[in-house]
C-alpha positions as CSV (number, residue, x, y, z in Angstrom):
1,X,5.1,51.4,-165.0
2,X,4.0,48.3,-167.0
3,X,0.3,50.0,-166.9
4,X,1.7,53.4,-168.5
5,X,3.7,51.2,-171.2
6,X,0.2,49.6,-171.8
7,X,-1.0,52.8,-172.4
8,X,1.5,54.3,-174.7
9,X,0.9,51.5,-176.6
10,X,-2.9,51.8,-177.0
11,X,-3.2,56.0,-178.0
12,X,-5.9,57.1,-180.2
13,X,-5.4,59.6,-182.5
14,X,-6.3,63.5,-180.6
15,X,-9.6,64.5,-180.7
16,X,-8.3,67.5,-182.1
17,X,-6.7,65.8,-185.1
18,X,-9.8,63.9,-185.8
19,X,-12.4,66.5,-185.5
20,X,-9.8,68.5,-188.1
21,X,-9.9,65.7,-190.1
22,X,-13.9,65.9,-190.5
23,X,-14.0,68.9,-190.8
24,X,-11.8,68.9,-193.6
25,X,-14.0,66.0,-195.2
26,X,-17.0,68.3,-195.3
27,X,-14.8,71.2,-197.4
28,X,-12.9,69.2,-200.0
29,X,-11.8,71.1,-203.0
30,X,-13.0,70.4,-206.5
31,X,-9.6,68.8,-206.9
32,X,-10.5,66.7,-203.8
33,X,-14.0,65.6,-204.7
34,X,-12.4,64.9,-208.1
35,X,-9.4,62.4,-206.7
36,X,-12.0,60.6,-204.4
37,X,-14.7,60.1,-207.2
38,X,-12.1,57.6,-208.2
39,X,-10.4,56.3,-205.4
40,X,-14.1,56.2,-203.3
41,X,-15.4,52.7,-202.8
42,X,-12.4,50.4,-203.6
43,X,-13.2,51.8,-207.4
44,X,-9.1,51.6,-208.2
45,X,-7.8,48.3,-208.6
46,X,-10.3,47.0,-205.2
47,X,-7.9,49.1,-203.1
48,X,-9.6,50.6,-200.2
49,X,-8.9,54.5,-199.7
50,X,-9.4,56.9,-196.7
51,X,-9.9,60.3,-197.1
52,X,-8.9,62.9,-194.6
53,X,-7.3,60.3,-192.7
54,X,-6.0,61.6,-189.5
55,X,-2.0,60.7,-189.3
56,X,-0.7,63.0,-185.9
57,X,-0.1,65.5,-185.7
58,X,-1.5,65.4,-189.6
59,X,-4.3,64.9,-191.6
60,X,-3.6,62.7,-195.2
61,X,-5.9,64.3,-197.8
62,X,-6.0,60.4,-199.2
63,X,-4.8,57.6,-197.9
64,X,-4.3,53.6,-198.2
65,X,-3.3,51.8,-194.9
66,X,-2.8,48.1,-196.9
67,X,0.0,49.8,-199.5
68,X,1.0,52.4,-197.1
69,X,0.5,54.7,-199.8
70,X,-0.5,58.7,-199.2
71,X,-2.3,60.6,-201.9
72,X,-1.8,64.5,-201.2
73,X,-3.1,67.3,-203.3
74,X,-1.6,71.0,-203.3
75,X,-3.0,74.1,-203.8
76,X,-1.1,77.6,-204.4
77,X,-0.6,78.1,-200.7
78,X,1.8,75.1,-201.0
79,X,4.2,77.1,-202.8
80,X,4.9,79.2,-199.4
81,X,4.9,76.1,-197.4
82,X,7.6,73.9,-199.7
83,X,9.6,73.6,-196.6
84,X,6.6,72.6,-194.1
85,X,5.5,69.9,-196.9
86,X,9.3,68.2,-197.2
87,X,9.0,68.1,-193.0
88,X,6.1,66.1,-193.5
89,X,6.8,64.0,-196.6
90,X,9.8,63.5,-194.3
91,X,7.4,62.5,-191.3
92,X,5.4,60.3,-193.2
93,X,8.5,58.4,-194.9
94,X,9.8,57.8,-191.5
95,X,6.5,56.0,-190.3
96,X,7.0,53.9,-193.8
97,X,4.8,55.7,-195.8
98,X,4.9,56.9,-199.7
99,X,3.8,59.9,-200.4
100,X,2.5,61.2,-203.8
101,X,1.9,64.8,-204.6
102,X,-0.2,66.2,-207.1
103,X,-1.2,70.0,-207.9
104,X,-4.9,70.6,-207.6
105,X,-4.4,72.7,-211.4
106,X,-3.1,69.4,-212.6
107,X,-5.4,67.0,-211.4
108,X,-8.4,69.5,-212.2
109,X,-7.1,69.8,-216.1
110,X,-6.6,66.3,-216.4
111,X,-9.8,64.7,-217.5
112,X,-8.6,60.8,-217.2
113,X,-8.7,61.3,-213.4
114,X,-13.1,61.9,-213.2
């Protein structure tokens, strides 16, 4: 019993979350490549970023473990998917995590953010 616990305890993340997640890193968006020009390399405020960091059962788009903060992007297939989107704001919240949302259109018009 105590060796299961132990176990429990100790999970990596599913290969199959992973491998999503770096496969995902090899197709960012323009948006994407855009956000992580900035956040890449502790080049905001020294904070250090992920991107494509596998959270299971999802993948973050960006995100900082030392603020708990999520950075997530969304293109027009979000608009079907509003419901799926608040499951998984909801998801992240519950594991104590922000989560900020931007619209690729936005981010891509907005010059101050490259």
């Amino acid at each position: 019993m105590a060796t299961e616990i132990a176990k429990m305890n100790h999970t990596k993340s599913p290969t199959t979350t992973k491998e999503f997640a770096r496969q995902l890193r090899s197709e960012q968006t323009e948006a994407e490549q855009k956000i992580w020009s900035v956040l890449r390399d502790r080049r905001l405020q020294g904070i250090k970023f992920r991107r494509k960091h596998p959270m299971p059962p999802h993948v973050l788009d960006f995100y900082c473990h030392s603020a708990k903060l999520a950075i997530e992007l969304d293109g027009s297939q979000h608009i079907e998917q509003e419901s799926y989107d608040q499951q998984r704001t909801e998801f992240l919240s519950q594991q104590g995590i922000l989560v900020l949302r931007f619209w690729n259109h936005d981010v891509l018009q907005h010059r101050e953010a490259g």
